[in-house]
Steps between C-alpha positions, in 0.01 A plus 500: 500500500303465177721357245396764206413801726568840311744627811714164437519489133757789380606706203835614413595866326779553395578913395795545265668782351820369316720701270503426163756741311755256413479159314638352856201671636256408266623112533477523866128675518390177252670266681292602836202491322577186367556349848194674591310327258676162573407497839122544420436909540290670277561876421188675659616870347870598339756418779267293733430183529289261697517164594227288703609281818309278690638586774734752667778185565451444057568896528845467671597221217447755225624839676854290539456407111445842431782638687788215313444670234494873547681737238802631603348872455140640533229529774339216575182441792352208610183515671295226629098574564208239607265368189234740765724794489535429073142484455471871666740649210256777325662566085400768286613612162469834496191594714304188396514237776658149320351148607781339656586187319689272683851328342420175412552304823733182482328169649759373777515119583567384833 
């Protein structure tokens, strides 16, 4: 199998909702974005984020990360696509169609 093929290589999402009425809230919803940040996702629109993988092994590493450090309260999804199935994601603000601009993809040394 081709080492960078665009069906190995994978993206993560993850899809939050969290509450943030309280100050305990609040602390906890910047403390998961915090992690999120840590561990190298970028936020792709409010309450998702995206992070690249090379591969869907790389994936697994960073969907247990992820899920250490889950708020005690909120929705949370975590979705995991091919760099193919990424590429194929059509944006538009309002009816306008956007360019989609790719988060800035972390070089990984083997």
């Amino acid at each position: 199998m081709e080492r960078l093929s665009e069906y190995r290589i994978m993206w993560i999402l993850v899809f939050f909702d969290l509450p943030t009425e309280t100050k305990k809230d609040k602390k906890a919803y910047t403390a998961f974005r915090k992690n999120l940040h840590k561990d190298g996702f970028t936020m792709f629109q409010f309450s998702i984020y995206v992070r690249h993988c090379a591969s869907s092994e790389n994936a697994t590493v960073h969907i247990k990360r992820v899920k250490s450090f889950l708020p005690e309260f909120g929705q949370i999804g975590i979705m995991c696509v091919t760099d193919k199935q990424f590429a194929s994601i059509e944006l538009f603000y309002g009816k306008k169609i956007q360019q989609v601009t790719t988060p800035n993809q972390q070089l990984e040394l083997f």
